[in-house]
N, C-alpha and C positions, 0 to 999 in steps of 0.2 A: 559468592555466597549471598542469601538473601538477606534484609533484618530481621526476619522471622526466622531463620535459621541462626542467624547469628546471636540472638534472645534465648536459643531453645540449649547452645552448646555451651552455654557457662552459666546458665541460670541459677544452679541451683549450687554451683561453690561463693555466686557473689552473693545469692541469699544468705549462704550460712555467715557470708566476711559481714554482713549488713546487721545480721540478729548481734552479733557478737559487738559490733560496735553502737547498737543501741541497747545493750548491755553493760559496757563499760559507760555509755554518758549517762546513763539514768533517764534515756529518752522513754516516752510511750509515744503510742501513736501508730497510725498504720504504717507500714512500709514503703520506704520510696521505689519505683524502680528504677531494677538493679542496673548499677555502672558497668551496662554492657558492650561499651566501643572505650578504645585509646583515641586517645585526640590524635585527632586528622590533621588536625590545623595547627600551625604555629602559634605562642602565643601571640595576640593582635600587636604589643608594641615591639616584638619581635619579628613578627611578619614585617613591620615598618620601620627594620633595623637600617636600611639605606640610610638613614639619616642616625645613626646611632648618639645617645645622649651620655654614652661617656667618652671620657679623652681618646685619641684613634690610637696614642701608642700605651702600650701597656708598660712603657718603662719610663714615663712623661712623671713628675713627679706632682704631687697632690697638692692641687690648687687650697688653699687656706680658706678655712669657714668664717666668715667676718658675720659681723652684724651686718641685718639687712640694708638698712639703709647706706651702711658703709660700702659695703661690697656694691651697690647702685650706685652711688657717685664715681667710686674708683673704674667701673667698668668703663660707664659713661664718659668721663673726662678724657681716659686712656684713649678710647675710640674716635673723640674727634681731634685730639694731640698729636693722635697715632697715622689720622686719614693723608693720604699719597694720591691728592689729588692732582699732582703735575702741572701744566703752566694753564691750564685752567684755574689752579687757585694760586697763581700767583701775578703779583703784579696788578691787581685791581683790588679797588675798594668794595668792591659790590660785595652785597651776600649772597651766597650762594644758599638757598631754598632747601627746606628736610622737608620731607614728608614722613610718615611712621607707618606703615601696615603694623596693625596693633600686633603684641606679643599674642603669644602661646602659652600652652602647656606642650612642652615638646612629647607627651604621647598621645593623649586624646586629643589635641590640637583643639581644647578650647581657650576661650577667653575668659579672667578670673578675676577676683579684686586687686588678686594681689598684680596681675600684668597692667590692669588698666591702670594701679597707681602707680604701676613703673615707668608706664607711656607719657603718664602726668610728670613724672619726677624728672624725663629725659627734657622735656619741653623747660622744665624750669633750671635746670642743668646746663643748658644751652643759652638760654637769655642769659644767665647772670656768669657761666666763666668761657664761652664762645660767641663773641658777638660778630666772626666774618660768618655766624649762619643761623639763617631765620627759617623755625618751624612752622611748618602749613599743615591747616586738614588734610585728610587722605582724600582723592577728588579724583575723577575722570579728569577734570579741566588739569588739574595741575601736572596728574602723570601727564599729558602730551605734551608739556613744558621739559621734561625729562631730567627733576631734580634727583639731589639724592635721596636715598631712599632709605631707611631704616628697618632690617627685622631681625625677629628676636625670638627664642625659646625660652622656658622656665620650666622646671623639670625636678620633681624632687626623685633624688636618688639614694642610694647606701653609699655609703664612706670606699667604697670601691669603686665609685663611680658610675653604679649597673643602676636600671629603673627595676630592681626586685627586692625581695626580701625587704627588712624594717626600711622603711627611709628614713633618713639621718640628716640628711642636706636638701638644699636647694642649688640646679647648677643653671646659670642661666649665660647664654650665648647671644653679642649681638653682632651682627655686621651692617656697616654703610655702604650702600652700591651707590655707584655711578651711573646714573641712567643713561648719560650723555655716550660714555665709553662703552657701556656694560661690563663694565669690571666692578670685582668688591674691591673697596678702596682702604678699608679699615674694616680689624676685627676684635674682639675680646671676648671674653671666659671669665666668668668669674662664680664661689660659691656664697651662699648664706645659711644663715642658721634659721633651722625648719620651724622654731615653736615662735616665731615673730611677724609669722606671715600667716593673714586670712587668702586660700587659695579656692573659695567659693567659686564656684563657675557664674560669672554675669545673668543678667534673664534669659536671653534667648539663649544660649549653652544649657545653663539650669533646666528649661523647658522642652528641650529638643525632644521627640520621640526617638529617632534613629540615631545610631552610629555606625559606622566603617570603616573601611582602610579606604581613602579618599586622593586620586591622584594629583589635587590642587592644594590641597594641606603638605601632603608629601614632599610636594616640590618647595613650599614655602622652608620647611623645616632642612632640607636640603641647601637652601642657599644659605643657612645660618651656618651648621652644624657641619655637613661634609665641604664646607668651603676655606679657603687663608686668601690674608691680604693679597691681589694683585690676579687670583683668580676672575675666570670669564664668569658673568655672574649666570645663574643656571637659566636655561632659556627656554623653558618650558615652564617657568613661571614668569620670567619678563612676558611673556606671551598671554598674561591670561592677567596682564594690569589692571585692565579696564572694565572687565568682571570681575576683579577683586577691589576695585573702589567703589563700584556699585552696592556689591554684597557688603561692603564696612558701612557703606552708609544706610541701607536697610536694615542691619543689626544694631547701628545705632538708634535708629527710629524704633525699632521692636521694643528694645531694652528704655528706650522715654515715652513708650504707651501709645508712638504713633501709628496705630497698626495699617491704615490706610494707606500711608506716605510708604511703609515699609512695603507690604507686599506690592504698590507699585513698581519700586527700585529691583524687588526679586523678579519680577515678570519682566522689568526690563535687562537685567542678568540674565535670564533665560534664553533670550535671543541673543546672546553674542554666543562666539565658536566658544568659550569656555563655560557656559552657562551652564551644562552639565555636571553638576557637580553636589554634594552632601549641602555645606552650608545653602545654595538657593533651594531644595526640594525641601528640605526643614524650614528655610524660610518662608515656603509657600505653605506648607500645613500650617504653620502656626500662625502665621499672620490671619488665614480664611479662617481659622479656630477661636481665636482672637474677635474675629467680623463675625460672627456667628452665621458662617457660609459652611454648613455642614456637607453638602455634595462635592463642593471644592475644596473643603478638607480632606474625603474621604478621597477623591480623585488625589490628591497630590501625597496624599500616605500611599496609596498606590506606586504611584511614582517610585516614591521613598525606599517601597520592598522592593521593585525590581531594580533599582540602582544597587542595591546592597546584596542581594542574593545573584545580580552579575559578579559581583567581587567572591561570593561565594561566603558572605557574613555579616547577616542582621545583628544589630547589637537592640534591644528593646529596654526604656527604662520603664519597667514594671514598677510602681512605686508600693511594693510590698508594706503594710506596717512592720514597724521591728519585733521581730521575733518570731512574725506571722509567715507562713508558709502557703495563706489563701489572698486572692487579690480582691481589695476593698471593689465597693460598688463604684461604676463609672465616675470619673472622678474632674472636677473644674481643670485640669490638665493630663487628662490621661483618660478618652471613650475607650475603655478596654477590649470592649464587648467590637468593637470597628475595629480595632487593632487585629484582633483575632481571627474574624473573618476573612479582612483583606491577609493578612498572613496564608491562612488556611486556604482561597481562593488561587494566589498567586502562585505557590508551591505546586499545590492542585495542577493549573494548568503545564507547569513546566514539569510534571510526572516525577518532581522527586522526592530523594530521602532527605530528609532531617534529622539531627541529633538537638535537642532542645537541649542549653546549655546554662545551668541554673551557678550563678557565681554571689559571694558577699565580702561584704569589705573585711579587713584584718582584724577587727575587735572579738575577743572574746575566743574560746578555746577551739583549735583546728576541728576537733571530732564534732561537736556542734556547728559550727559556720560548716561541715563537708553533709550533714547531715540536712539540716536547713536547705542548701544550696539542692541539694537531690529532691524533698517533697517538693520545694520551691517550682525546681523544674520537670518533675511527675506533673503540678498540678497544672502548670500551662500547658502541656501535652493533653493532657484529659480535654481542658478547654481547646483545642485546636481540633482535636479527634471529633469533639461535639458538634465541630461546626461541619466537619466534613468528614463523616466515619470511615470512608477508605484509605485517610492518611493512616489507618491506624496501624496497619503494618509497614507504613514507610516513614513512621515518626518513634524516635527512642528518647529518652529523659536521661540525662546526667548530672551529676553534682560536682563542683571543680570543690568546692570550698571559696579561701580565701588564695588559691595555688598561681592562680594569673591578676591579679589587681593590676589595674592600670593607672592606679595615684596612689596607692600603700600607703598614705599617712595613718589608715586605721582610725579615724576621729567617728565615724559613723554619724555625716553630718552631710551637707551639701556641696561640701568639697570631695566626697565619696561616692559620690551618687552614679558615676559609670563601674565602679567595684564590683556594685549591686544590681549587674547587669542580667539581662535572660536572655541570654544565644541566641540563634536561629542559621545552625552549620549546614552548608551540603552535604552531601554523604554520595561517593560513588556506590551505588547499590542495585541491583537487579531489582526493580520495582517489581 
């Protein structure tokens, strides 16, 4: 069936369901259109349920919500109390080396304030109640040394443990590997309470244009989360070390304003076998965005869509004003108008359908945020169709609402800011 057919055979019962619930919210305004497709897609942190962020048994019983900084200590201590590192760590005085690949958020896999003061908190944790082991930067030079290794999730969830509905908690996961064995050598779990932690995304996460399902996040979130003490640690992120000390250390440059030094470090990520990957192709737009290298941004947002429309899902942060259903003028973080193009261009060539996927964070009543979310994503459709009018039958507009959030705190702040996401779905479709 076509999308123009598929438009033509329910149009006019989800007009009527559409009138009726801008009826009950006391909306005016023109009509979104209509919520013509069932999602195709999983929700995204569902899709990257491999690495699932609640307990794996459903009969395990409920880890206790502690204060934040309690429940960081206790993790922490446990974890190096706990480490089984065999006659390696016995019988010498030496220290034995950490390294940290910074936390997560274990669904959007970005970096937040709250992970980075936890990274802080481990390092200080470790000088003052484990003194057989000394924390190092994250480095190319040190991974070939093959310390151990530290990583970690943070993940607010419900009280059932799921990443949906209200979140209630905070559940954060850490494991130490072995680099030498490649085993994880120590693990721990632990909860905190949700109103103690600022979970802003850092600058470069905060400024990202794109998101995805990303198979170098995946794997990191895997060695934490689907792992226990004594397991092989996953090998297809040992494999991809040394573009992920690169990529740390140009994210750290980005986020201290050194944009030249960073998008060096991305371009050198680029050339190794893992280089392909979300966090470098965001790091190459932003850092040229940054240099005001407008061709070389414009090429590496390229990049960007065809990396994410391979996986088969653009995430775009459209930074809508609140309440606002039209997107502001180009903006110091967001050229819309190149956004749109290369979207529309990209698509274009690969002859397909899209379902534009308009979503908003949990504040404020469902019939509103499901309403919002449909003009939202009517009007980037309009603008995409502008730029290339024959998408116009192979591009549909939908509204999720608030139905899939991929951080649910509801603050409607910068810690929300992938919530307030605009899709960009394949659609198997008869163009």
């Amino acid at each position: 069936m076509s999308i123009a057919q598929f438009h033509h055979s329910r149009f006019y019962s989800i007009f009527v369901l559409l009138v009726l619930v801008m009826i009950f919210s006391g909306c005016q305004g023109p009509s979104p259109m209509p919520n013509t497709t069932q999602d195709k897609s999983a929700v995204p942190e569902k899709a990257l349920a491999a690495s699932p962020s609640a307990p794996s048994s459903a009969a395990a019983p409920a880890l206790p919500v502690l204060p934040h900084n309690e429940a960081v200590q206790t993790a922490v201590n446990a974890l190096f109390t706990k480490a089984n590192l065999g006659d390696a760590g016995q019988g010498t005085s030496a220290r034995r080396t950490v390294v940290i690949d910074p936390l997560i958020d274990g669904v959007t896999r970005s970096q937040t304030e709250a992970t980075r003061a936890m990274g802080a908190r481990i390092v200080d944790l470790v000088r003052a109640n484990h003194p057989g082991f000394e924390v190092k930067p994250l480095s190319a030079s040190e991974i070939a040394r093959s310390p151990l290794l530290i990583v970690g999730t943070f993940t607010p969830i419900n009280l059932q443990g799921k990443t949906e509905g209200a979140r209630e908690a905070f559940r954060f996961c850490l494991a130490l590997v072995d680099l030498k064995s490649g085993r994880v050598v120590s693990k721990t779990v632990a909860r905190s309470r949700i109103e103690e932690v600022n979970h802003a995304p850092l600058p470069y996460f905060r400024d990202a244009p794109a998101w995805t399902r990303d198979a170098a996040t995946e794997n990191y979130v895997k060695t934490c989360q689907a792992s226990k003490s004594g397991d092989a640690a996953n090998p297809a992120y040992i494999e991809t070390l040394v573009a992920v000390a690169l990529v740390e250390e140009g994210v750290r440059n980005y986020n201290t304003g050194r944009f030249k030094e960073a998008r060096a470090l991305f371009e050198q990520a680029r050339q190794t076998a893992a280089g392909k990957q979300l966090r470098v192709l965001n790091g190459l737009y932003l850092s040229n965005w940054k240099l005001g290298q407008r061709n070389e941004m414009a090429n590496a947002f390229g990049q960007l869509v065809d990396y994410a429309l391979d996986q088969g899902l653009l995430a775009v942060s459209f930074l809508f004003r609140p309440g606002s259903s039209v997107l502001p003028p180009d903006g110091k973080l967001g050229p819309y108008s190149t956004w749109l193009k290369v979207i529309a261009q990209r698509a274009n060539q690969r002859n397909a359908c899209l379902e534009v996927a308009g979503h908003t964070s949990g504040g404020g009543p469902e019939l509103v945020n499901q309403r919002l979310s449909s003009l939202r994503a009517e009007h980037v459709r309009q603008l995409l169709v502008g730029e290339l009018p024959e998408l116009a039958r192979r591009v549909i507009a939908t509204g999720y609402g608030s139905r899939e959030m991929l951080v649910g705190l509801g603050r409607d702040d910068a810690a929300d800011l992938l919530d307030r996401r605009v899709e960009f779905k394949l659609l198997n479709c008869k163009a």
